[in-house]
MIDOSE-1310 file (N, C-alpha, C; in nm, 2 decimals, decimal comma, always signed):
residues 211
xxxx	+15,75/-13,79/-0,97/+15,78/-13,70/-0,86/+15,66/-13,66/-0,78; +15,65/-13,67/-0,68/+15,55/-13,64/-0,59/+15,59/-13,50/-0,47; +15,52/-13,43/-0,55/+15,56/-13,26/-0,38/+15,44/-13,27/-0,32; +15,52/-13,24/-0,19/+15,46/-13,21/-0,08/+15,47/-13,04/-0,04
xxxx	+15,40/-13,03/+0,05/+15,39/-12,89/+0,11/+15,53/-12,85/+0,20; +15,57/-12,77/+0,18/+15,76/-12,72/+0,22/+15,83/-12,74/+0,12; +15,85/-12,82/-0,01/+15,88/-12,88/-0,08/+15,91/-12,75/-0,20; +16,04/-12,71/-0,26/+16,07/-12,62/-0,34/+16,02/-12,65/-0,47
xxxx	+15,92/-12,58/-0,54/+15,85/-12,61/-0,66/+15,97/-12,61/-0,76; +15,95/-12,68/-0,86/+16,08/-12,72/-1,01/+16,02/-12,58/-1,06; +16,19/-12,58/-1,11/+16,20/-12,46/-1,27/+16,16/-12,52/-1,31; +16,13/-12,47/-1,46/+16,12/-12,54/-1,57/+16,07/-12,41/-1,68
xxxx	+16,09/-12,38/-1,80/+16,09/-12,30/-1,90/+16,01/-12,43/-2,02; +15,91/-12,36/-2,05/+15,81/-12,38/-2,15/+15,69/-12,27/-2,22; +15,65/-12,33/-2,35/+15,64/-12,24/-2,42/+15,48/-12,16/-2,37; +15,42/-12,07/-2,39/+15,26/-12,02/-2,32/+15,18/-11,92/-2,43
xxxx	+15,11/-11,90/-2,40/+15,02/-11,74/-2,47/+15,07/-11,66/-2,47; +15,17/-11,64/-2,38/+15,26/-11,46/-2,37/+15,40/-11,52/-2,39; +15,43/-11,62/-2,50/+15,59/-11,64/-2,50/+15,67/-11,73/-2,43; +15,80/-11,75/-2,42/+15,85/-11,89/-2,31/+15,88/-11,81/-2,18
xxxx	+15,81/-11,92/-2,08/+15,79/-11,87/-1,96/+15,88/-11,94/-1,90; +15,97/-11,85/-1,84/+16,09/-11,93/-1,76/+16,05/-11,94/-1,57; +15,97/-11,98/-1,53/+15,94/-12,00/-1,41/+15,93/-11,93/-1,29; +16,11/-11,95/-1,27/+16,16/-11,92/-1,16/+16,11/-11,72/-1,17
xxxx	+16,19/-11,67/-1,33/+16,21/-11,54/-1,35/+16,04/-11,47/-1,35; +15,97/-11,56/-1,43/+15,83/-11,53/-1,40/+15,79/-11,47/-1,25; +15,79/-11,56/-1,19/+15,71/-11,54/-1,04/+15,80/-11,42/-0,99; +16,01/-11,43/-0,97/+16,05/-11,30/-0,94/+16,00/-11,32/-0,81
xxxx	+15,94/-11,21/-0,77/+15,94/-11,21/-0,55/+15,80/-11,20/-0,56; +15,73/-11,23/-0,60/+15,58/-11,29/-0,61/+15,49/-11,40/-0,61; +15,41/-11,41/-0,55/+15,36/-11,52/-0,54/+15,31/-11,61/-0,63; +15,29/-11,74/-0,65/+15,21/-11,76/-0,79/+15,11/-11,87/-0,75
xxxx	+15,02/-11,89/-0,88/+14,93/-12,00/-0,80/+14,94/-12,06/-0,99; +15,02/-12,18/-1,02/+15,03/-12,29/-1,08/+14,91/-12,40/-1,10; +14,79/-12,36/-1,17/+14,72/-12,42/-1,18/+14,68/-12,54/-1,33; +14,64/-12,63/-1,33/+14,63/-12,70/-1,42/+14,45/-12,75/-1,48
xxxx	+14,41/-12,77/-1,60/+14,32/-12,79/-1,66/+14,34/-12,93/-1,76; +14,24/-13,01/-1,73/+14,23/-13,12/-1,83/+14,23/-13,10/-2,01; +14,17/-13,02/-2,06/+14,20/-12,98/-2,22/+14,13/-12,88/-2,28; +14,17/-12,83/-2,37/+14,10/-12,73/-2,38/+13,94/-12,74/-2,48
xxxx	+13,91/-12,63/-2,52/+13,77/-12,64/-2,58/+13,69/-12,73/-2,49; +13,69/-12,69/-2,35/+13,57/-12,81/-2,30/+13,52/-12,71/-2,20; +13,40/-12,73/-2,15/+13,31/-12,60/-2,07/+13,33/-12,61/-1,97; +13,35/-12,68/-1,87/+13,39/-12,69/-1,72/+13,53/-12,56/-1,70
xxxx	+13,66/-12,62/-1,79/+13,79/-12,49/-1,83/+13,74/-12,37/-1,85; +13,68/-12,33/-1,95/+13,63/-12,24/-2,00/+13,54/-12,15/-1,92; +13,47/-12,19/-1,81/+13,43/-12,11/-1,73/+13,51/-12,09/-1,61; +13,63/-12,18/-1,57/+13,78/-12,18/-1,53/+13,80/-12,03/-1,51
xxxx	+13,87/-12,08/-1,62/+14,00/-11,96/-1,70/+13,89/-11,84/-1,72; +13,81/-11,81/-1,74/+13,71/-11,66/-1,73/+13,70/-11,57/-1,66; +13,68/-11,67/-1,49/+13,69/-11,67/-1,40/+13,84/-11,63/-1,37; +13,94/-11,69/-1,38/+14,07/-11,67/-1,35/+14,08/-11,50/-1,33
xxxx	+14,04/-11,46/-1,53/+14,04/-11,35/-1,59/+13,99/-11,24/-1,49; +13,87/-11,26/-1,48/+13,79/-11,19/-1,36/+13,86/-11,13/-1,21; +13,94/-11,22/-1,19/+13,96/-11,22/-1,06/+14,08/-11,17/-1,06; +14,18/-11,15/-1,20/+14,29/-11,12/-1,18/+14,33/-10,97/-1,14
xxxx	+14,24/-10,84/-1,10/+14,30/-10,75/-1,00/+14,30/-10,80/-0,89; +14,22/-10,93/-0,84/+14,22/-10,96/-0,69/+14,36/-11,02/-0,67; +14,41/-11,10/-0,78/+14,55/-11,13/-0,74/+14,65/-11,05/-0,75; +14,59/-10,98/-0,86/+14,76/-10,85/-0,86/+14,80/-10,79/-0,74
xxxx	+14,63/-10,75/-0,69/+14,63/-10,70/-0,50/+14,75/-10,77/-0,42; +14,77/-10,87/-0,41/+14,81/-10,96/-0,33/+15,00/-11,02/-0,42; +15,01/-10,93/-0,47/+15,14/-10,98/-0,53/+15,17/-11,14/-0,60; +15,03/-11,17/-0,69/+15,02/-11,32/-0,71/+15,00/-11,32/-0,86
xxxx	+15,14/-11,39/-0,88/+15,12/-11,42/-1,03/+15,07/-11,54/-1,10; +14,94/-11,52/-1,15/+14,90/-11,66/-1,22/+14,91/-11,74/-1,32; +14,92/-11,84/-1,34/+14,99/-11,91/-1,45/+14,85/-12,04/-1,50; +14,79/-12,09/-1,54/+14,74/-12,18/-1,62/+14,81/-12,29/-1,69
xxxx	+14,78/-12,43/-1,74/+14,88/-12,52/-1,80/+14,75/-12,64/-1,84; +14,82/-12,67/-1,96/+14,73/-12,82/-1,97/+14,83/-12,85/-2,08; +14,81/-12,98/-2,09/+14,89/-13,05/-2,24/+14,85/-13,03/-2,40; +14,78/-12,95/-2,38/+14,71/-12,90/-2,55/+14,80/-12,83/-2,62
xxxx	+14,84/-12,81/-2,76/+14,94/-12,78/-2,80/+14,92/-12,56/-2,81; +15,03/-12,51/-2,84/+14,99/-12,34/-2,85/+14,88/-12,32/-2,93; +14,92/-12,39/-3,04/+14,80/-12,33/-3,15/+14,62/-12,38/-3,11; +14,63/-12,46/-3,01/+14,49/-12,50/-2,96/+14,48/-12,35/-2,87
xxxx	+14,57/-12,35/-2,78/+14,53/-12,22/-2,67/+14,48/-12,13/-2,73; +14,56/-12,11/-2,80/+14,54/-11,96/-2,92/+14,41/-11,91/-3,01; +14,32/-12,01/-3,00/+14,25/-12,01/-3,08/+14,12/-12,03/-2,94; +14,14/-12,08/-2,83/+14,08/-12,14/-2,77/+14,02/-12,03/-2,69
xxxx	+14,13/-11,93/-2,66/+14,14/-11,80/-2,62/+14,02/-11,69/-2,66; +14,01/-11,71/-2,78/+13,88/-11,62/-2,83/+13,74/-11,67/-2,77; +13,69/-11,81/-2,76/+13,60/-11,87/-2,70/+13,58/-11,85/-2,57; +13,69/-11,82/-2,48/+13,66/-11,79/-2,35/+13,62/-11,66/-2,30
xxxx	+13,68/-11,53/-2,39/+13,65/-11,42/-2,36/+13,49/-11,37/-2,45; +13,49/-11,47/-2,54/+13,35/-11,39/-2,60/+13,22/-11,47/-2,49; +13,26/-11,63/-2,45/+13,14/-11,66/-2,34/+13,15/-11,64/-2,22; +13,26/-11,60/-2,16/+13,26/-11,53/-2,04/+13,25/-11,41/-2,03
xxxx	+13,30/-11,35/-2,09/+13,28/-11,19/-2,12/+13,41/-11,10/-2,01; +13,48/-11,15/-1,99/+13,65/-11,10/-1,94/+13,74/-11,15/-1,98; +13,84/-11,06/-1,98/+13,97/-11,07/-2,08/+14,07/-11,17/-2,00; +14,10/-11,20/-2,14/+14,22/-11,37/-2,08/+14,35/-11,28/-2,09
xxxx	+14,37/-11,29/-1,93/+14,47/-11,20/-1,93/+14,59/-11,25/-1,85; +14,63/-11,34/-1,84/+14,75/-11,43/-1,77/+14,80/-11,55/-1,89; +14,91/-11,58/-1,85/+14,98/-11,73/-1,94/+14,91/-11,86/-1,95; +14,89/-11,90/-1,99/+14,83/-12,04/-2,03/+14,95/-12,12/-2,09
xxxx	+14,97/-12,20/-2,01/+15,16/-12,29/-2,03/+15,04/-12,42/-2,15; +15,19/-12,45/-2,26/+15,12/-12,49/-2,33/+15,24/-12,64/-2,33; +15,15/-12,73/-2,27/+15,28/-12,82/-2,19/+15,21/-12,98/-2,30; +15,25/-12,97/-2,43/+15,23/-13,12/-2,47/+15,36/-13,17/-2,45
xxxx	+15,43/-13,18/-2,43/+15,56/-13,29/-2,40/+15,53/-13,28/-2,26; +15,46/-13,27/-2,17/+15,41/-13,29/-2,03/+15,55/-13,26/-1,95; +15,62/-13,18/-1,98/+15,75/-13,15/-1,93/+15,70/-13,09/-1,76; +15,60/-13,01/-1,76/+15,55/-12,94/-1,62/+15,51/-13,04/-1,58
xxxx	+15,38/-13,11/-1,64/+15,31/-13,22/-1,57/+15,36/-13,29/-1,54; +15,49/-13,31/-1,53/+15,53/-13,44/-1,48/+15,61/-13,38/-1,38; +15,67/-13,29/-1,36/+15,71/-13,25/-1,27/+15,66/-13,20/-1,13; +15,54/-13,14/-1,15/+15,45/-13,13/-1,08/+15,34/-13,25/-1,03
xxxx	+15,35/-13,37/-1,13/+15,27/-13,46/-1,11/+15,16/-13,41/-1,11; +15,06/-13,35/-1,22/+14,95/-13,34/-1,25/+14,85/-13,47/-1,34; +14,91/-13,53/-1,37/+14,87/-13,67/-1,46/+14,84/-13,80/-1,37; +14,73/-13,80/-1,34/+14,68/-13,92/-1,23/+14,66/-14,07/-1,33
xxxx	+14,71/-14,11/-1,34/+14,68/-14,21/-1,44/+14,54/-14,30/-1,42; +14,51/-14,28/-1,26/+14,41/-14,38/-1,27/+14,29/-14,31/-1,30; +14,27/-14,18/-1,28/+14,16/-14,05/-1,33/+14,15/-14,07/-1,49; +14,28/-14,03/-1,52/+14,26/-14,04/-1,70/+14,46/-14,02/-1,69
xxxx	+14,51/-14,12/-1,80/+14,64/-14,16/-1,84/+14,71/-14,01/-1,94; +14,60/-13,94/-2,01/+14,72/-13,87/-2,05/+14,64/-13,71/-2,04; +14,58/-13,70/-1,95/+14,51/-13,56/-1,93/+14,58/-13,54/-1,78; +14,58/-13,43/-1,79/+14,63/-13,34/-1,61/+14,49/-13,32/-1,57
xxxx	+14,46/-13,39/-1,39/+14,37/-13,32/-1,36/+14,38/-13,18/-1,31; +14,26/-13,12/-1,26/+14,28/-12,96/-1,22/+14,38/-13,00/-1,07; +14,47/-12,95/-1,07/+14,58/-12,93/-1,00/+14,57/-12,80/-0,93; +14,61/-12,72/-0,82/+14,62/-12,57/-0,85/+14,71/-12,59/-0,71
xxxx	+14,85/-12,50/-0,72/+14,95/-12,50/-0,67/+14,98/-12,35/-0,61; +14,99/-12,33/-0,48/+15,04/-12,21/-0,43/+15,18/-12,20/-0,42; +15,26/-12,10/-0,41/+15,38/-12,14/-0,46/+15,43/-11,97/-0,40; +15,50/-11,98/-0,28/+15,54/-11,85/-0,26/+15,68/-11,77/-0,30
xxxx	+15,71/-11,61/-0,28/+15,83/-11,60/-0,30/+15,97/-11,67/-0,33; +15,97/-11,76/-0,18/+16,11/-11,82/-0,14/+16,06/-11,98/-0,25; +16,00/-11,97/-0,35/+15,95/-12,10/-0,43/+15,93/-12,21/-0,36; +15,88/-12,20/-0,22/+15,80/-12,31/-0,17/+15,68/-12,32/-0,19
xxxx	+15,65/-12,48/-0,20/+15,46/-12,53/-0,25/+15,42/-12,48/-0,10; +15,34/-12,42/-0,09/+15,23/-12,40/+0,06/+15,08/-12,45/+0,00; +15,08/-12,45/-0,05/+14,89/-12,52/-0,05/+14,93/-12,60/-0,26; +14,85/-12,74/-0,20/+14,77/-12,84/-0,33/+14,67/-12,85/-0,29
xxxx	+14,58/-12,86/-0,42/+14,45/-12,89/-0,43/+14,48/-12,99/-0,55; +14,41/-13,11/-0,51/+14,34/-13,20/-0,66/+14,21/-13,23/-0,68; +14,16/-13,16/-0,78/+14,00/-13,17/-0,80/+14,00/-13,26/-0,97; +13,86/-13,33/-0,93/+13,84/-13,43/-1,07/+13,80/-13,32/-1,16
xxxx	+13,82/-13,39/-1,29/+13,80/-13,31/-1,39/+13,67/-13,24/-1,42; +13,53/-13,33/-1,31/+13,43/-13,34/-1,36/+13,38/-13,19/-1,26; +13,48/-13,16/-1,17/+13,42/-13,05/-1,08/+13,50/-12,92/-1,13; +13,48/-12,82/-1,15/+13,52/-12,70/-1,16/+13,53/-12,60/-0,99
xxxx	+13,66/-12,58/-1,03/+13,72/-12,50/-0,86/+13,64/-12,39/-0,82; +13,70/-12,38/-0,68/+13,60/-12,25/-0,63/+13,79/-12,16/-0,64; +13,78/-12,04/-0,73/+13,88/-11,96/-0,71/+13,87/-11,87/-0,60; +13,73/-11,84/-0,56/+13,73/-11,72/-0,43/+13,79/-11,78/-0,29
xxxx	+13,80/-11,95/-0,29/+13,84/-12,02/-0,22/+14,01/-12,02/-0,18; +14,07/-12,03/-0,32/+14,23/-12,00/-0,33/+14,29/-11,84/-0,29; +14,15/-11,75/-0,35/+14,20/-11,62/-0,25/+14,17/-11,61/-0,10; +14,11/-11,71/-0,05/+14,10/-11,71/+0,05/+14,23/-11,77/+0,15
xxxx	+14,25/-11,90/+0,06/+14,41/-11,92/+0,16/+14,54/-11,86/+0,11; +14,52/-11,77/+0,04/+14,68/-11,63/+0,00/+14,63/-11,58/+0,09; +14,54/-11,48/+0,14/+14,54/-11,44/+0,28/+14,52/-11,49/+0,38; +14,53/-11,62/+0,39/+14,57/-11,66/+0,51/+14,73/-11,67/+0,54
xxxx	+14,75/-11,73/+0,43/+14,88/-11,76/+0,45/+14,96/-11,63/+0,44; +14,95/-11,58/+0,36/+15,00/-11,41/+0,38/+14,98/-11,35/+0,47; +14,91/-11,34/+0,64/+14,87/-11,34/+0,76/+14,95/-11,38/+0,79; +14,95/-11,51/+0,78/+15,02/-11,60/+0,91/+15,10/-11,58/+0,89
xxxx	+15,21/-11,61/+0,79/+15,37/-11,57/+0,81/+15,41/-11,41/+0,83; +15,33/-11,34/+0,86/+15,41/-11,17/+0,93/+15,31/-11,22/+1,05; +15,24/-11,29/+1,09/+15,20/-11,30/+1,27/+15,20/-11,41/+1,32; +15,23/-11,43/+1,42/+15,19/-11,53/+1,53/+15,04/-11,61/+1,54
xxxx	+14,99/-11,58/+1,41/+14,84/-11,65/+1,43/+14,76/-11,76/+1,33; +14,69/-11,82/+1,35/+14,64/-11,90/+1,28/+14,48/-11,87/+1,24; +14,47/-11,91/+1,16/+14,32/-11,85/+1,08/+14,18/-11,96/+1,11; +14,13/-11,95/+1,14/+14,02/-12,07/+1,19/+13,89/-12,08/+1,05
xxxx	+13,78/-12,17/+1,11/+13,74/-12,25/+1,02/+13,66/-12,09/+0,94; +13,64/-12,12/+0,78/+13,57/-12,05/+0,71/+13,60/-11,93/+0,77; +13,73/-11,88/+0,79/+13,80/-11,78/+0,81/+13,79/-11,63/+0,68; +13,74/-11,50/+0,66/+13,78/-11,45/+0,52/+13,85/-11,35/+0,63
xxxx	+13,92/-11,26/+0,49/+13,99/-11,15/+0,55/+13,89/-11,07/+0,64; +13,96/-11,02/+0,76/+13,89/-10,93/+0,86/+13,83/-11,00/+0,94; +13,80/-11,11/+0,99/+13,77/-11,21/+1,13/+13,87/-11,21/+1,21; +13,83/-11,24/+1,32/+13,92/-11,25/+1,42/+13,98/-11,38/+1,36
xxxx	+14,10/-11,39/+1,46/+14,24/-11,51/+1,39/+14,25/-11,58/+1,56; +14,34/-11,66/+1,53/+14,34/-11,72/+1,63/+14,54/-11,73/+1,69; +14,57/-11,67/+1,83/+14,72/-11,65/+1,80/+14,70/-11,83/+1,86; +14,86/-11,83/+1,78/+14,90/-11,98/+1,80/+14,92/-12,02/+1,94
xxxx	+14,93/-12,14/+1,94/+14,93/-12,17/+2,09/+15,10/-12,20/+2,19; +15,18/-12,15/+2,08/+15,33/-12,19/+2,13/+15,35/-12,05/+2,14; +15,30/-11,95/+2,12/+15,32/-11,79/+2,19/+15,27/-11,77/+2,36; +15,31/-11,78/+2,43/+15,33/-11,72/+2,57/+15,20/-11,65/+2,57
xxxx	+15,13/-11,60/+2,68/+15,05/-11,50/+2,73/+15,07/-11,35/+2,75; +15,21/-11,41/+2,84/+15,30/-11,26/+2,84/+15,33/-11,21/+2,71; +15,42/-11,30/+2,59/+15,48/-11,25/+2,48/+15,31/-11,17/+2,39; +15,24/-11,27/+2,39/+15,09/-11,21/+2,36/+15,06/-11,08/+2,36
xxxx	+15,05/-11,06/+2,48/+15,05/-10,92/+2,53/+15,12/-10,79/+2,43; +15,23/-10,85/+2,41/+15,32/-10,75/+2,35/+15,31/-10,75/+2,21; +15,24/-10,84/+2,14/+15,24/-10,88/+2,02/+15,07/-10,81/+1,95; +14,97/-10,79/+2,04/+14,84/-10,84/+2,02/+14,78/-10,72/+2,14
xxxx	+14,76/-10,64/+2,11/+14,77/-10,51/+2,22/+14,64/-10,46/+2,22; +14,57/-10,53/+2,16/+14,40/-10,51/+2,16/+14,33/-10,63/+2,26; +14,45/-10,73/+2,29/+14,35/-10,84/+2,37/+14,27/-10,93/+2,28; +14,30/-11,04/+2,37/+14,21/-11,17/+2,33/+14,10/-11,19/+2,37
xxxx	+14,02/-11,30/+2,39/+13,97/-11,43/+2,43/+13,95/-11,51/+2,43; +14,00/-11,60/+2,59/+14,04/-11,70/+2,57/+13,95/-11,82/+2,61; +13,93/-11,90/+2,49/+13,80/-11,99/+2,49/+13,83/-12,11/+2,62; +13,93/-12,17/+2,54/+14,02/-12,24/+2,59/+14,19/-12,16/+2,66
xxxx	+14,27/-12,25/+2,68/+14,44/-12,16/+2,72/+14,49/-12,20/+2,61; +14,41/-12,31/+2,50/+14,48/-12,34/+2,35/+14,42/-12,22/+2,24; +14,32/-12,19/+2,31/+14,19/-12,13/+2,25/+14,16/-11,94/+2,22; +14,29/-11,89/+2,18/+14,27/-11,69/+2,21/+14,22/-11,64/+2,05
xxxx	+14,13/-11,64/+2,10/+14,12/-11,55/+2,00/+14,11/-11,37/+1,99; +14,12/-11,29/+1,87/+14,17/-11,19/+1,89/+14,18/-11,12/+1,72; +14,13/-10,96/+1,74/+14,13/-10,94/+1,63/+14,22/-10,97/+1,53; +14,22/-10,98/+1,36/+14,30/-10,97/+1,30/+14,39/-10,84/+1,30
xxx	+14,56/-10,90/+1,32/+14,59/-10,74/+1,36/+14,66/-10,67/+1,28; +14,64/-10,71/+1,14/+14,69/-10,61/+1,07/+14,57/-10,50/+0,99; +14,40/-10,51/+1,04/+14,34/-10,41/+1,03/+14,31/-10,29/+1,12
């Protein structure tokens, strides 16, 4: 199975760190970001998932529940768990799906066979309320992600759907935005009451307006 972006992400209930995680009930009217790791006990993950830890009031901020997954069995996580918080030094505080019957991975198509046959590469899946995919990422195993990156596009995308605008290059919260180009001038006006400008007539830009 191959998803795309618009594409309603799969239930699926499997076992994790905090118990069996039923998916759908997990997330509830929150966001999630479905990420995947090649195996555990290895240092690239491990400064991962630390990280994850770290960052998780920035997600709670944002109504975003995080989830973790690789094919390593519970009793690996579990133990794996202590190693991450004594070398990163923050608490592992979200689920880590513990997917050896590759029941997620396959559903999500995390297992690239021509990368490596029975490892998931890092995968990381945005996944909103209404359980649509809005953002994939596939990174090789051999690179470790930028997470300040993925909070970067929950606020975008959390923008754009309550406005009429689009977020431009190396965009963070509090830049000007860009309104889309299928909004009128006139409607503009009424929408955007602080004013543009306009580079281009494709081209307005204009503060972010929910500060």
């Amino acid at each position: 199975m191959t998803l795309r972006l618009g594409d309603t992400a799969p239930d699926f209930s499997q076992d994790s760190t905090e118990g069996t995680i039923d998916f759908y009930d997990f997330v509830g009217d929150s966001w999630a970001v479905l990420f995947s790791h090649p195996k555990d006990f290895t240092p690239v993950c491990t400064t991962e998932l630390g990280y994850v830890g770290k960052l998780k009031p920035e997600f709670d901020k944002r109504n975003v529940k995080v989830l973790g997954l690789s094919v390593d069995p519970l009793s690996d996580h579990t133990q794996w768990v202590g190693d991450i918080e004594e070398t990163q030094g923050h608490q592992f505080n979200f689920p880590l799906l513990a997917d050896a019957d590759r029941k997620v991975s396959d559903l999500y198509d995390m297992i690239h066979p021509n990368a490596n046959d029975t490892l998931t590469v890092r995968s990381v899946f945005i996944i909103d309320p209404a359980k649509k995919v809005r953002l994939i990422i596939t990174y090789p195993a051999s690179t470790g992600r930028n997470f300040d990156e993925i909070l970067r596009v929950i606020d975008s995308l959390q923008l754009t759907d309550g406005y009429k605008v689009a977020t431009p290059v190396n965009w963070k919260d509090g830049d000007d935005v860009i309104i889309v180009p299928a909004l009128s001038d006139e409607d503009a006006k009424e929408r955007f009451p602080k004013g543009w400008v306009a580079h281009k007539p494709y081209l307005r830009v204009t503060p972010q307006p929910n500060k």
